[in-house]
N, CA, C and O of each residue as an XYZ file, in Angstrom:
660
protein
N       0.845     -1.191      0.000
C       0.000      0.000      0.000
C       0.881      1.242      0.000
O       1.802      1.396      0.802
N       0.502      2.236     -1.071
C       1.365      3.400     -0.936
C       0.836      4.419      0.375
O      -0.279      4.361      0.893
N       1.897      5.313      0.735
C       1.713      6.453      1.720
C       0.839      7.607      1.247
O       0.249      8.344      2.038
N       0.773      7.747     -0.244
C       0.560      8.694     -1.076
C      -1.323      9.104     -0.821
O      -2.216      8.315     -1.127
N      -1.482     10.041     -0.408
C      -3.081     10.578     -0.593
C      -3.754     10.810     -1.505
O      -3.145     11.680     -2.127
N      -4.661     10.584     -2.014
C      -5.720     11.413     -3.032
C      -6.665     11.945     -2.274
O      -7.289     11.381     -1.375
N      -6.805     13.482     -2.796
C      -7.856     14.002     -1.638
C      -8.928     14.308     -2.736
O      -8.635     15.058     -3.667
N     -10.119     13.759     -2.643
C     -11.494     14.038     -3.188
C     -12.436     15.171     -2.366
O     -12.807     15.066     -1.197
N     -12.692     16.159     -3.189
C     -13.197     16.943     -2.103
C     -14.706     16.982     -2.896
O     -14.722     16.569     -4.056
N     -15.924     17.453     -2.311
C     -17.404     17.352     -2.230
C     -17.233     18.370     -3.915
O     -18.054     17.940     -4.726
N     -16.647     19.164     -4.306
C     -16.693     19.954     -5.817
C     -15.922     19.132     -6.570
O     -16.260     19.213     -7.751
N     -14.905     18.270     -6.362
C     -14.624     17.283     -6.998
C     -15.353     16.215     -7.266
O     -15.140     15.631     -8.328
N     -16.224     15.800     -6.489
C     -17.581     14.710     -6.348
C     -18.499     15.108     -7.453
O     -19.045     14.451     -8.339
N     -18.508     16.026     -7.229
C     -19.792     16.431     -8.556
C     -18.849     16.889    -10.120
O     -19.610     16.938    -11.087
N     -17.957     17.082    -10.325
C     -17.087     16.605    -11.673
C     -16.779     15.433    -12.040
O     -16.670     15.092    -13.218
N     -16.562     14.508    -10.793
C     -16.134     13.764    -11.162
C     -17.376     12.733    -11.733
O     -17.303     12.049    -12.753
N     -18.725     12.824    -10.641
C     -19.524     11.890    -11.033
C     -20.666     12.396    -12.500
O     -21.561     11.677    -12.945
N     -20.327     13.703    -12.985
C     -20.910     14.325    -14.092
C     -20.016     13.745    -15.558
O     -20.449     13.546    -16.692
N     -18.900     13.612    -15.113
C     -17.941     12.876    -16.126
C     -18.440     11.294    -16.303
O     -19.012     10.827    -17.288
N     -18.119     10.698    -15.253
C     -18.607      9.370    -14.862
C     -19.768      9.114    -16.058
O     -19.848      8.698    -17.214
N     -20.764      9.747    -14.783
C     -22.010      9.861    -16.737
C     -22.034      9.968    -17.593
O     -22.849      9.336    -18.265
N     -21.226     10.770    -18.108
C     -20.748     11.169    -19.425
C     -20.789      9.923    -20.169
O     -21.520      9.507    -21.067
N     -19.650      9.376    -19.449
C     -18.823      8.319    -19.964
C     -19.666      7.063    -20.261
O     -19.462      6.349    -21.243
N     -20.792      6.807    -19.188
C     -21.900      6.004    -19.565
C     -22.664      6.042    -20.572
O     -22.811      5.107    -21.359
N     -23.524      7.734    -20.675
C     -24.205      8.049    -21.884
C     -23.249      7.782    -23.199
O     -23.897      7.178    -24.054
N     -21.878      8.060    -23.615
C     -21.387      8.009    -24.479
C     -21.272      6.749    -24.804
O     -21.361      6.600    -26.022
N     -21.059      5.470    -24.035
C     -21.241      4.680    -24.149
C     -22.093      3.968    -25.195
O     -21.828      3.159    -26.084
N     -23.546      4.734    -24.646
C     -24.883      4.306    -25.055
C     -25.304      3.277    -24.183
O     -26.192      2.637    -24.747
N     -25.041      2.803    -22.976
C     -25.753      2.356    -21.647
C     -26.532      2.912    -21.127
O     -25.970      3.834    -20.537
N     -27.703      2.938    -20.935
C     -29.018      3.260    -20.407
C     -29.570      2.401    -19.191
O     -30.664      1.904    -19.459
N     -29.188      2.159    -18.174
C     -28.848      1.562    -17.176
C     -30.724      1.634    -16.450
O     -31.104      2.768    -16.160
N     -31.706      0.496    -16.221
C     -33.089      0.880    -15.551
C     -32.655      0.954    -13.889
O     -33.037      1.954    -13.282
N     -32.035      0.139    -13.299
C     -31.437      0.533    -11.732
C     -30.025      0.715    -12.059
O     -29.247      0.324    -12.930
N     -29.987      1.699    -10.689
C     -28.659      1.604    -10.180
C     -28.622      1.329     -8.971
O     -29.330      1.915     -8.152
N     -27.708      0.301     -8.632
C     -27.384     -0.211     -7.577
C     -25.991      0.319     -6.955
O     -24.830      0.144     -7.327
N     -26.843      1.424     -5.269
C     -25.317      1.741     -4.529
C     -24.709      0.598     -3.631
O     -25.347     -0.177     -2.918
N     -23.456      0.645     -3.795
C     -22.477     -0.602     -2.747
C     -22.684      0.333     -1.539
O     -21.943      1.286     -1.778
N     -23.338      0.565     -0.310
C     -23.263      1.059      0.515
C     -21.767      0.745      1.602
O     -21.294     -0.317      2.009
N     -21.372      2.068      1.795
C     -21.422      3.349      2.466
C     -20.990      4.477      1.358
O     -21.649      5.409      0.897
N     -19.583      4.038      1.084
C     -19.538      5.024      0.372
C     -19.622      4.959     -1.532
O     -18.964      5.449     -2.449
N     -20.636      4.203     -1.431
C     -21.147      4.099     -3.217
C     -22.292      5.036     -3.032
O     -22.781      5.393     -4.104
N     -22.847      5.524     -1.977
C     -24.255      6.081     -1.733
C     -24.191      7.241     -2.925
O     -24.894      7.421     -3.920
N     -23.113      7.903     -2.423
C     -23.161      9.508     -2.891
C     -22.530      9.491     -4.615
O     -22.708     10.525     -5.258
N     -21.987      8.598     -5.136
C     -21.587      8.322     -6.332
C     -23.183      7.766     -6.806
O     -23.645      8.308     -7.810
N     -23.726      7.089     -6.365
C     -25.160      6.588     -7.102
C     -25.845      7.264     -6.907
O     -26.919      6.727     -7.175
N     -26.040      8.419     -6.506
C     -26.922      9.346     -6.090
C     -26.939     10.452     -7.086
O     -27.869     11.006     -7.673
N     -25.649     10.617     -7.113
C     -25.013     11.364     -8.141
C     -25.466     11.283     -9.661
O     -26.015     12.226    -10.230
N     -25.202     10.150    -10.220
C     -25.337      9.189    -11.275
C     -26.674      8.942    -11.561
O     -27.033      8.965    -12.739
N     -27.776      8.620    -10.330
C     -28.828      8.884    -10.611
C     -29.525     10.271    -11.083
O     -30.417     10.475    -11.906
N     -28.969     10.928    -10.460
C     -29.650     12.431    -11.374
C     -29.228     12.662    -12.289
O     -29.989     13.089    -13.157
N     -27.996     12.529    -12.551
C     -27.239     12.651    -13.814
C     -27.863     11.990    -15.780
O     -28.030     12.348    -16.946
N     -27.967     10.727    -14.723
C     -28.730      9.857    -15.883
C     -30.406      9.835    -15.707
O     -31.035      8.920    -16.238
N     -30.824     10.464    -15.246
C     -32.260     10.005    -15.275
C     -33.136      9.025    -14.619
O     -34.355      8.863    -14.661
N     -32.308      8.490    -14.077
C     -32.653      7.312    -13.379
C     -33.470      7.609    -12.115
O     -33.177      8.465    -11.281
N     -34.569      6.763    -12.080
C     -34.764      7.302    -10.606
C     -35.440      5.660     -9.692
O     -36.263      5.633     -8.776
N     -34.822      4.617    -10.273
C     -34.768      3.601     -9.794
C     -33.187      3.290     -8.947
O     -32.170      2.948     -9.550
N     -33.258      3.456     -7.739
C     -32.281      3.351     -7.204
C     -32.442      2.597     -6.294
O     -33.365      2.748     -5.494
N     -31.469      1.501     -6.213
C     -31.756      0.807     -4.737
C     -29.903      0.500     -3.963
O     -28.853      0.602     -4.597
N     -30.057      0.097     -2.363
C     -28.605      0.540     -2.092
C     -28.585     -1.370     -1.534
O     -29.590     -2.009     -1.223
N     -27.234     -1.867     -1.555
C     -26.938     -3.114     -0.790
C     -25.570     -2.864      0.211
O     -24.418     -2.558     -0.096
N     -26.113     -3.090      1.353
C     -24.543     -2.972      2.236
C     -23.575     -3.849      2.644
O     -23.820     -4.581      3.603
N     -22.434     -3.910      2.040
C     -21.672     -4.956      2.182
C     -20.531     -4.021      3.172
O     -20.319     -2.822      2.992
N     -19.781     -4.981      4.381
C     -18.738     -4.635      4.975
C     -17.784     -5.115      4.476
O     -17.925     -6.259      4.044
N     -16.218     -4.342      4.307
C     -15.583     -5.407      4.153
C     -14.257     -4.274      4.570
O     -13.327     -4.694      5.259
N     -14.275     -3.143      4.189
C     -12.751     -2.456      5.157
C     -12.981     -2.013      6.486
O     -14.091     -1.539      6.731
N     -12.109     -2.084      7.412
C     -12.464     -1.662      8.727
C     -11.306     -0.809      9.423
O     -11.064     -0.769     10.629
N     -10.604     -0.094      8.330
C      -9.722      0.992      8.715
C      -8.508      1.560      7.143
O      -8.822      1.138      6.030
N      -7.928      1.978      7.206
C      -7.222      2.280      6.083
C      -5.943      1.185      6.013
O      -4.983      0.988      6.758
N      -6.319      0.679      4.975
C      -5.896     -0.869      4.116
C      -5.822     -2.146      5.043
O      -4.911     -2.958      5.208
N      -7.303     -2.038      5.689
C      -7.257     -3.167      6.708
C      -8.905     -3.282      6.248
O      -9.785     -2.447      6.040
N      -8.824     -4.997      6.198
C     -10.368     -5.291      5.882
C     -10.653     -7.012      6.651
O      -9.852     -7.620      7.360
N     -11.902     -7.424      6.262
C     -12.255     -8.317      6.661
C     -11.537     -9.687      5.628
O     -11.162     -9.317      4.515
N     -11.402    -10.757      5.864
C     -11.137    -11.500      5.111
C     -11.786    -11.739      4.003
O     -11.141    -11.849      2.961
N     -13.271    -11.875      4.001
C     -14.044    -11.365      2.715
C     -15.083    -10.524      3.250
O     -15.277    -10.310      4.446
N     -16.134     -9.783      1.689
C     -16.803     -8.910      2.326
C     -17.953     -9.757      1.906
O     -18.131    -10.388      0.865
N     -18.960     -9.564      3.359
C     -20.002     -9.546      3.725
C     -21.295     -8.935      2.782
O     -21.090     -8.074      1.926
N     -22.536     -9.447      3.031
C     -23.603     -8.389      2.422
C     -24.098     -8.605      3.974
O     -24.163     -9.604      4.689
N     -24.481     -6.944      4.214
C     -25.928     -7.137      5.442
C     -26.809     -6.592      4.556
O     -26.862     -6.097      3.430
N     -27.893     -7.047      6.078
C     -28.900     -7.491      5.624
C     -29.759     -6.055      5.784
O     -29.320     -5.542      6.814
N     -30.531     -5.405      5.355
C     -31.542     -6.150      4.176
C     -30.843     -6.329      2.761
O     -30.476     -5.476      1.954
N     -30.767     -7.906      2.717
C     -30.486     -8.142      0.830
C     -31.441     -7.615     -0.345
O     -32.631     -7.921     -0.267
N     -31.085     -6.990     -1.223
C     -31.665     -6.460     -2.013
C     -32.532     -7.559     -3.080
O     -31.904     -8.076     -4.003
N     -33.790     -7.824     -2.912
C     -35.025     -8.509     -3.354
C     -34.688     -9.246     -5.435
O     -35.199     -8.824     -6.472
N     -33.702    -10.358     -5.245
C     -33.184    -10.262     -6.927
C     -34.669    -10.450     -7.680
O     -34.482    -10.657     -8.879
N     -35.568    -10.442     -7.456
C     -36.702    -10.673     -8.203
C     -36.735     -9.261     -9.065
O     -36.452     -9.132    -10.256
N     -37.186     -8.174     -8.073
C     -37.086     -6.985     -8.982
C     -36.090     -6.272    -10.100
O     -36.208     -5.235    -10.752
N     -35.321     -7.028    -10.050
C     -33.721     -6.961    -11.174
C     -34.358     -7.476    -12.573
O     -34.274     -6.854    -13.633
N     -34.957     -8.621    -12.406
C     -35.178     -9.419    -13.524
C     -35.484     -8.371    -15.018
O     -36.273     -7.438    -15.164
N     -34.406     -9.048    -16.068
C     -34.385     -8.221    -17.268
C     -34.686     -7.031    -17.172
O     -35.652     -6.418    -17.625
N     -33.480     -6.569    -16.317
C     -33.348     -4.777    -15.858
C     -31.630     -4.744    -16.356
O     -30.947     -5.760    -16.224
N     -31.013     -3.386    -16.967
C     -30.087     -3.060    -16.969
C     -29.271     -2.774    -15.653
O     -29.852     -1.730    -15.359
N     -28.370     -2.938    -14.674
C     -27.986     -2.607    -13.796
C     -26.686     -2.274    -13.878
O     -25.802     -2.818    -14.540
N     -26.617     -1.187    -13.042
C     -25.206      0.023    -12.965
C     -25.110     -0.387    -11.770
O     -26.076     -0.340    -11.009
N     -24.153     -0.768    -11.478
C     -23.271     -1.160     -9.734
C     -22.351     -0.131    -10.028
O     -21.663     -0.084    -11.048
N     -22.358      1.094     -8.659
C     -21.947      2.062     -8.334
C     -21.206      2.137     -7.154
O     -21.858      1.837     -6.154
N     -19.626      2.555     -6.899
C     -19.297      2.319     -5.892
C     -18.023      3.568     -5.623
O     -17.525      4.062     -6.634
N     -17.766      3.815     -4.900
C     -17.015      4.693     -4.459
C     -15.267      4.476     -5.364
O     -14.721      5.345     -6.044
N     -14.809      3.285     -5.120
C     -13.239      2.598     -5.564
C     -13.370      1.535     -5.579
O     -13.784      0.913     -4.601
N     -13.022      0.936     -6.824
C     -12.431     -0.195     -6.694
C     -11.323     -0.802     -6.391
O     -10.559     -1.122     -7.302
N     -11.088     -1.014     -5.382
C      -9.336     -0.883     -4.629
C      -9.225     -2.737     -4.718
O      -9.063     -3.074     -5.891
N      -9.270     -3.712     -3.935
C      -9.100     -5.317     -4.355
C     -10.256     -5.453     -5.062
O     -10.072     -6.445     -5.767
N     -11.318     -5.026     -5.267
C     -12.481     -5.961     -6.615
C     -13.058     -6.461     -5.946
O     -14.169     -6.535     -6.469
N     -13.087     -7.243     -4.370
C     -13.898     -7.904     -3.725
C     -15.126     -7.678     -3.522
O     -15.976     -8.467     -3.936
N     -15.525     -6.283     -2.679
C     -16.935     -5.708     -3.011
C     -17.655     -5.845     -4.215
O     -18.757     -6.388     -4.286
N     -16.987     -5.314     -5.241
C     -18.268     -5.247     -6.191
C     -18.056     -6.529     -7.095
O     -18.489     -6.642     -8.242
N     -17.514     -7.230     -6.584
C     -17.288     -8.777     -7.391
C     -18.637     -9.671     -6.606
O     -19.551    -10.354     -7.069
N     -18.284     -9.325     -5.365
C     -19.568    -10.190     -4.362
C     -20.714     -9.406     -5.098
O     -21.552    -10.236     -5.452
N     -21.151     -7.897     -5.537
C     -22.296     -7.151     -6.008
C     -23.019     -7.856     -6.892
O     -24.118     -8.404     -6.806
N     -21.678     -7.685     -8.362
C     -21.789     -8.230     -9.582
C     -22.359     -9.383    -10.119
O     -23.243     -9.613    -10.945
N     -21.212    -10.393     -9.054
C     -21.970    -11.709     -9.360
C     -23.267    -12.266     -8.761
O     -23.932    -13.202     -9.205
N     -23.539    -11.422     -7.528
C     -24.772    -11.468     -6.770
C     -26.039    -11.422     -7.939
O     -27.037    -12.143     -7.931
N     -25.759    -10.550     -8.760
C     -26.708     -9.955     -9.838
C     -26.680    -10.564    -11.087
O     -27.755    -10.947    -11.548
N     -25.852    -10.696    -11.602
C     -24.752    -11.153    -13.340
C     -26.141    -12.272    -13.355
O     -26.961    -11.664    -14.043
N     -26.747    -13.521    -12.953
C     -27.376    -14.260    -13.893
C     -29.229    -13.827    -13.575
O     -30.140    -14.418    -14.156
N     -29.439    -12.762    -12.607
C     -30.622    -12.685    -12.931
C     -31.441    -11.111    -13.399
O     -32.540    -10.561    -13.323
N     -29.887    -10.849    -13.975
C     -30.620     -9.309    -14.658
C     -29.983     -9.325    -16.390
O     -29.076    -10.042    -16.813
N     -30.568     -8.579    -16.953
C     -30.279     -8.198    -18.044
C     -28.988     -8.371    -18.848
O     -28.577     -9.101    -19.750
N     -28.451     -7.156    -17.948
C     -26.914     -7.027    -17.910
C     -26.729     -6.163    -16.539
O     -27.752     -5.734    -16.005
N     -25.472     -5.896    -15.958
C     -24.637     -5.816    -15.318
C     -23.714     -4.845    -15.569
O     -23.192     -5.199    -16.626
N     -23.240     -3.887    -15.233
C     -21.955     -3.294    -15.444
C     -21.473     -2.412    -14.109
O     -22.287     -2.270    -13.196
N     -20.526     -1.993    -14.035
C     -20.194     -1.417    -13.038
C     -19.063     -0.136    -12.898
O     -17.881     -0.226    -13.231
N     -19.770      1.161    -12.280
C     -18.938      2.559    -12.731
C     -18.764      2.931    -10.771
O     -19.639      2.869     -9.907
N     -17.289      3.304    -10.642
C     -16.778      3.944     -9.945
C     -16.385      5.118     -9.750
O     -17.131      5.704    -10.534
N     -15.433      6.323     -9.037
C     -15.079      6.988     -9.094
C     -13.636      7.012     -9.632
O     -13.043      7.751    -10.417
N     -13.154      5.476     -8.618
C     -11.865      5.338     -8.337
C     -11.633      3.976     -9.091
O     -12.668      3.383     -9.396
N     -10.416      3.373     -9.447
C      -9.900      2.266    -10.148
C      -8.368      1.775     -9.451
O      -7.315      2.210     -9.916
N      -8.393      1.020     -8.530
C      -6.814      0.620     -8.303
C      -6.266      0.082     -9.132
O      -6.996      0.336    -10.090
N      -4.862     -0.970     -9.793
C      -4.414     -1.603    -10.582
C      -4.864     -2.922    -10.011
O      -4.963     -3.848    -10.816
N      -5.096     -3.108     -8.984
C      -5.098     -4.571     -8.042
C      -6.113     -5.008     -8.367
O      -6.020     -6.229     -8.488
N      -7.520     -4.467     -8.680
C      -9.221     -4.394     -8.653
C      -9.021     -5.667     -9.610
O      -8.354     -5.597    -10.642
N      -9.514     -6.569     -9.275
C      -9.845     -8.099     -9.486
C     -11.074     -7.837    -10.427
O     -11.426     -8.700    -11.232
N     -11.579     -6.900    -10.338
C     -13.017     -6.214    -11.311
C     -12.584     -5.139    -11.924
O     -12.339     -4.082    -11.341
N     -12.427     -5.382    -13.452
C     -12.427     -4.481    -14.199
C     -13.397     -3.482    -14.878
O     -14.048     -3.652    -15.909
N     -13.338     -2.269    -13.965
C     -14.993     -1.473    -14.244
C     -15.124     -1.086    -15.700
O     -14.058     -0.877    -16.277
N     -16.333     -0.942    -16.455
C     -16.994     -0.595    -17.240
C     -16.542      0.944    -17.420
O     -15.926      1.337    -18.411
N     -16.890      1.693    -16.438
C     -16.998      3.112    -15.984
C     -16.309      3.500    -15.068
O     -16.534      3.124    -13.918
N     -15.143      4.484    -15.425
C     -14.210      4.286    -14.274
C     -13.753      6.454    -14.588
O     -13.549      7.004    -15.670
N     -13.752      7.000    -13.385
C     -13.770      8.305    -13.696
C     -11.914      8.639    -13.551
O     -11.357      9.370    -14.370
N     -11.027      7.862    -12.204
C      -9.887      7.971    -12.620
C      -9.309      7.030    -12.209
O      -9.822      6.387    -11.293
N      -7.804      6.568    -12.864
C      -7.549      5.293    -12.051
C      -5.857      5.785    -11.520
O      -4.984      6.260    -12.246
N      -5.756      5.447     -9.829
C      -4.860      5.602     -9.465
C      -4.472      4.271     -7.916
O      -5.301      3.509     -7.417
N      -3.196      4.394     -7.574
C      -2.492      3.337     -6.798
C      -2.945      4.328     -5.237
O      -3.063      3.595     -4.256
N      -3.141      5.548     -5.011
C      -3.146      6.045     -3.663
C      -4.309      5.580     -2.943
O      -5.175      4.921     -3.518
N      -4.385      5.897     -1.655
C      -5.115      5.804     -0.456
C      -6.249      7.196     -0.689
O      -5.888      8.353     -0.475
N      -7.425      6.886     -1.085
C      -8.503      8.184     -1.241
C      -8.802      8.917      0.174
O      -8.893      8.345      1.260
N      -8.897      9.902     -0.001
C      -9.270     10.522      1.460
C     -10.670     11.076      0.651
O     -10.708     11.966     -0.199
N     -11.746     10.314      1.156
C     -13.337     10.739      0.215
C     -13.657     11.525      1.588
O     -13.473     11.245      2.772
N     -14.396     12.984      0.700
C     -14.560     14.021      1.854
C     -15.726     13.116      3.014
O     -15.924     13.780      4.032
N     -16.326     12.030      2.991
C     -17.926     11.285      3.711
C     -17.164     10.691      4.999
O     -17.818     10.555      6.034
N     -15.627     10.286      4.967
C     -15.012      9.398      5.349
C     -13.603     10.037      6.223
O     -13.028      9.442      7.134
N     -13.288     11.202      5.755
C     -11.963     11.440      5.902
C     -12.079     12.196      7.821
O     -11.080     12.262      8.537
N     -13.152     12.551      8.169
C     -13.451     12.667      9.656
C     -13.578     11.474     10.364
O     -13.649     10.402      9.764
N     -13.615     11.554     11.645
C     -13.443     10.443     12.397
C     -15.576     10.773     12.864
O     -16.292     11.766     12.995
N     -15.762      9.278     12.948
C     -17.497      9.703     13.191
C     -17.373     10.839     14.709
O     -16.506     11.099     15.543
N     -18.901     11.295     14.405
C     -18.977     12.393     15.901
C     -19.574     11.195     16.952
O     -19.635     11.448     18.155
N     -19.960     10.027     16.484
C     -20.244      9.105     17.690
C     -19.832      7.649     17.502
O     -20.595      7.155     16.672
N     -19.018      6.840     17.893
C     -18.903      5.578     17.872
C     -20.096      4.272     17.888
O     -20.341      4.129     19.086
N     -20.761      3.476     17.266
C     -21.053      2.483     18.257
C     -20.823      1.345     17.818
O     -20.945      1.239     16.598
N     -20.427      0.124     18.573
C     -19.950     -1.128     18.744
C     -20.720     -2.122     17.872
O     -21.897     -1.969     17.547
N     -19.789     -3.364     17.455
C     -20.759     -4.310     16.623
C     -21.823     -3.753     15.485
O     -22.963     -4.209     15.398
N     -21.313     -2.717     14.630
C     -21.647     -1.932     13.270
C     -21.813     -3.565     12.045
O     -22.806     -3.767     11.347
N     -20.937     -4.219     12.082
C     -20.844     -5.389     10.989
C     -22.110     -6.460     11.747
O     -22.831     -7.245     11.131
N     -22.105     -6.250     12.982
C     -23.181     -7.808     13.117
C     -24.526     -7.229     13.129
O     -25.406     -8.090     13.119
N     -25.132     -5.440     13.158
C     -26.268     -5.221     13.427
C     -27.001     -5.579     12.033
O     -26.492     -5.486     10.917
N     -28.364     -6.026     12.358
C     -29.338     -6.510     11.006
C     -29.977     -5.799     11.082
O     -30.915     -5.723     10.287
């Protein structure tokens, strides 16, 4: 892991995820949901949803880092799981903050990949390591992101965050 920072700040968030779109529409992907990787895919799919028109949005929360370049052995989905019935022959945009190991949105992807349409998946961020090669990728770099949602320490702690349902 490098020492090196990337600092994303909240006016960078909205260039970056207006590009992002861009890059979709140019595409010619017309995406019917977008699906956020919750916590920090929220504000990138949120984004993306206004951007594109979309106003089918639904969020799935998976844990899987639990400090800066420290994570769980794999990542988790909590619960509430997102209902795959309503996917069926829907376009889906998996939206996520970085793809730093691919694990998250690999557990997303394939969660989804045989009972929707299609599948694709747009980030902000792109590591070289990402085991998932995004569709939609706004920049790709090796640093440690400091995303403005994240880069404070919370104003309140509380315990057992990964086991609450």
């Amino acid at each position: 892991m490098t020492d090196r920072r990337e600092n994303l700040t909240w006016d960078l968030l909205g260039s970056a995820t207006r590009e992002l779109a861009a890059r979709v529409v140019a595409d010619g992907y017309e995406p019917d949901i977008i699906l956020s990787i919750a916590r920090g895919g929220v504000f990138a799919a949120g984004a993306l949803a206004y951007a594109l028109d979309v106003k089918n949005l639904h969020l799935v929360n998976v844990e899987f880092y639990t400090g800066v370049g420290t994570t769980l052995e794999m990542p988790i989905m909590l619960a509430p799981v997102p209902n795959i019935v309503d996917f069926t022959d829907k376009k889906v945009l998996v939206a996520d903050d970085v793809a730093d190991t691919g694990n998250t949105l690999r557990l997303v992807r394939d969660f989804c990949e045989d009972a929707v349409a299609d599948v694709r998946c747009a980030v902000i961020y792109e590591k070289p390591q990402s085991s998932v090669k995004c569709e939609y990728v706004w920049k790709y770099t090796e640093d440690w992101i400091n995303f403005p949602w994240s880069v404070l320490p919370p104003v309140a702690r509380r315990d057992g965050q990964i086991l609450d349902a």
